[in-house]
Residue, then its C-alpha position, 0 to 999 in steps of 0.5 A: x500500500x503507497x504512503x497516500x493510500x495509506x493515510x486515505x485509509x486512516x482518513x476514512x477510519x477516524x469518525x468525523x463529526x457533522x460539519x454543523x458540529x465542529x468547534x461549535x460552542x467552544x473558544x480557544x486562547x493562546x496564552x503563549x506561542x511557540x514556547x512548549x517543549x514535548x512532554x511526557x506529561x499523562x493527563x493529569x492536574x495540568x491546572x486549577x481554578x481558584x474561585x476566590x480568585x476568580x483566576x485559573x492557573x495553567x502549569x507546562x514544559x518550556x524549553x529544556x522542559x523548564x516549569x512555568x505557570x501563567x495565571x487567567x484573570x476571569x475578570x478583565x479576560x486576560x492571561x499573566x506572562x509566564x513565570x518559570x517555577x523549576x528547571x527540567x534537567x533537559x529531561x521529557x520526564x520532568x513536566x511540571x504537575x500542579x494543585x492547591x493547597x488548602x491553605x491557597x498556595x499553588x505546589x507544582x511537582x516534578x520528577x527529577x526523572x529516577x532522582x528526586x521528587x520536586x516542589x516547587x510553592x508559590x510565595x503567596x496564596x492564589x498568586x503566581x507572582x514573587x519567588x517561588x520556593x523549591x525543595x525535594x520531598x522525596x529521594x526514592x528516585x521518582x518518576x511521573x508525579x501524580x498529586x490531588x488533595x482529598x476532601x480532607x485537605x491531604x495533598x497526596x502525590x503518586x509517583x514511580x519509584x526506579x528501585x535499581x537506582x536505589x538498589x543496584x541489585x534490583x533489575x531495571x524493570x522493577x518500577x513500582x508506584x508510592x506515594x507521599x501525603x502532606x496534612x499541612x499544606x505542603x510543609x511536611x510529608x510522610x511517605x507511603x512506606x511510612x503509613x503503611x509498612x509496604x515498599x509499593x503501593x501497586x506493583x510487582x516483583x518477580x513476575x515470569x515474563x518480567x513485566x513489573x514496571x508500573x505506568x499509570x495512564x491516568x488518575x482520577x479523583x472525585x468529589x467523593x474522595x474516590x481516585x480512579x486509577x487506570x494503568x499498564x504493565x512494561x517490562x523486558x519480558x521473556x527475553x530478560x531484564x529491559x526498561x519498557x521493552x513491551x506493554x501488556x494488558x490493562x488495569x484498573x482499581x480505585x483509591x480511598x485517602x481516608x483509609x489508605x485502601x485499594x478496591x477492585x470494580x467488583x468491591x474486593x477491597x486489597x488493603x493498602x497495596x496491590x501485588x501481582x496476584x490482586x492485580x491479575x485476579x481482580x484489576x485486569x480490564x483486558x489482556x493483550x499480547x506481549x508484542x510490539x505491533x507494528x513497533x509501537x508500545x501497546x497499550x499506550x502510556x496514555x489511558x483514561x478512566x471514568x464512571x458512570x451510573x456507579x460503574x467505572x469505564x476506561x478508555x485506552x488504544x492499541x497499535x497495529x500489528x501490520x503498522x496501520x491505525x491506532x485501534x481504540x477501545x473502551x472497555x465498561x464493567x457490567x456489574x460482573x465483568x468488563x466487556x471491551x470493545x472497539x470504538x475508533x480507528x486512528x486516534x490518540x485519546x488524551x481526555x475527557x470530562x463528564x457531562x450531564x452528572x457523569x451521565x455522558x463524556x466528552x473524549x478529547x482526542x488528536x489523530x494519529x498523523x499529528x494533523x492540528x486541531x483536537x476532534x471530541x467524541x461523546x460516550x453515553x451508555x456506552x456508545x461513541x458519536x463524533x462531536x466537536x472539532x476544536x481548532x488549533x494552528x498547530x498540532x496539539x501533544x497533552x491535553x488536560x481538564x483543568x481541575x474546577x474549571x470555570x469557562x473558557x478556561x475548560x482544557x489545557x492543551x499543550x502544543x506538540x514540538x516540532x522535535x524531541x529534541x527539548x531544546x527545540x521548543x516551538x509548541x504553542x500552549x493552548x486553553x479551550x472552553x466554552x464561550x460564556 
């Protein structure tokens, strides 16, 4: 098959929404151009809207992946310049993650990628202005760093722990998750093995196919206290000992801060850590072959979770062994299994919000050939239709929901490089909405 003829066939896979549907309702604003880095980022606390403030905060990755944070004033309609917050060691890994406090002060986290785990905290509440602060919290070579605050003020903050660097007798593929919680606002921290006498909180050690590396795709909190947690497994595989040489299957479990405890869909509830044995008898969404399809890692780093009407559901993409379109799943549990199923072709899914109570979400996605502009699809009652298209100049690489967003700041999406050299940062930062 030509090259044209290929991407015709991934054209005509991906569904497009009604041409009376595309960017209707939604506005989008620049607050800086040609200034995003890429970035490993999961879709994950890229921002937050103060209400008392009546500002929303946006946190990305500039050049050599160096944090900043803009600040939108809803009053005037108007975007701050951007403050820079934390050097990124030149390194995808360290994207900046970022909530606030209960007592106002904005925390962003980074990853010192297999190093430390990074704060950095703003000087004054529901402000980005003045010198920031910046300490480490955690020394247990961390990676991906995943914070939310629970209803009762913790800041909790999951990340991957690289435990060959803390023990160089531990293979390379052993990277389980943890966690570190603040009760004070950010000022001190215990860690996860501290509460609860374990060395993880999720993972696995001696698996036979050596698959015990830990990628979240997503988590989720609620405003019940409830965090949806949807990952995959990576690992060396039967071959021996590598990092992140295949990804297999899908799992899913939630969090409850107030008793520290991991619960399957069905209910079993697993105690303060998920081992290999709870994660292959009651977390796994579906299993998938441990190949390379058409040389992408699959599943993909990126997965994503929600619930409706009590039930969780997790959306997540597949390469394709002949090297053709992403294939796109959305997997439901019924009340007593989960039912998978194919939805669409050739997208890459990288958020999505509930609507209508949680009755129907709204999926943002970028397509597989990187073309500008971000499509939106609806799921209710498990059906997928094309929605919006939202507009953008230039490719879109990380979207993510703005956690108590206020229209038009509704979505961060951070513009896509021109390479991965994170030097070069040409990406635009992006925030879409709707029009008030």
């Amino acid at each position: 098959m030509s090259r044209l003829s290929s991407l015709l066939a991934l054209l005509m896979l991906i569904p497009v929404a009604p041409a009376h549907a595309r960017a209707e309702g939604f506005t989008v604003q620049t607050p800086a151009t040609s200034v995003a880095a890429r970035s490993d980022r999961r879709p994950v606390a890229g921002g937050v809207h103060d209400p008392v403030a009546r500002k929303t905060f946006i946190s990305w990755s500039g050049r050599y992946e160096d944090n900043h944070v803009q600040s939108y004033d809803h009053r005037t309609g108007t975007w701050s310049a951007p403050v820079k917050v934390g050097e990124g060691g030149s390194d995808a890994h360290n994207y900046p993650t970022m909530v606030q406090a209960p007592d106002g002060h904005l925390l962003v986290f980074r990853g010192m990628h297999n190093v430390e785990l990074v704060m950095s905290r703003s000087p004054r509440p529901r402000s980005i202005e003045g010198a920031w602060t910046e300490r480490v919290i955690s020394r247990d070579a961390a990676t991906y760093p995943m914070p939310f605050v629970a209803p009762d003020g913790a800041v909790y903050v999951f990340f991957r722990e690289t435990s060959g660097d803390l023990d160089p007798s531990v293979p390379t593929d052993t990277r389980p998750m943890r966690y570190v919680v603040s009760h004070d606002s950010g000022k001190t921290w215990r860690t996860s093995r501290e509460l609860t006498g374990h060395p993880f909180v999720i993972g696995s050690t001696s698996r036979a196919d050596n698959m015990n590396e830990i990628y979240i795709g997503q988590l989720r909190p609620e405003r019940d206290g409830r965090v949806r947690i949807v990952y995959t497994l990576a690992g060396g595989g039967p071959e021996g000992h590598r990092h992140d040489r295949y990804h297999r299957n899908v799992y899913y479990t939630w969090f409850d801060p107030r008793n520290r405890h991991f619960y399957s869909a069905a209910g079993h509830d697993l105690g303060t850590q998920v081992d290999d044995a709870d994660q292959e008898q009651h977390l796994k969404v579906a299993e998938t072959p441990l190949t390379v399809p058409g040389g992408v890692k699959s599943p993909d780093y990126i997965q994503l979770v929600g619930v409706t009407a009590g039930r969780p559901f997790v959306l997540w993409f597949t390469g394709d062994p002949d090297g053709g379109p992403l294939h796109n799943f959305l997997s439901r549990w019924t009340g007593t299994r989960w039912e998978t199923r194919e939805v669409a072709r050739g997208l890459r899914t990288r958020e999505m919000e509930p609507l209508h109570g949680g009755t129907t979400w709204r999926v943002y996605a970028t397509t597989q050939d990187g073309a500008p502009g971000v499509r939106t699809f609806l799921v209710r009652d498990g059906r997928w239709t094309a929605d919006a298209v939202i507009p953008t100049p230039k490719p879109v690489q990380r979207i993510e929901l703005i956690t108590g967003f206020r229209d038009p700041a509704r979505v961060l999406m951070s513009g896509a490089s021109s390479a991965r050299d994170v030097a070069i940062a040409d990406g635009d930062i992006y925030v879409a909405g709707l029009k008030r």
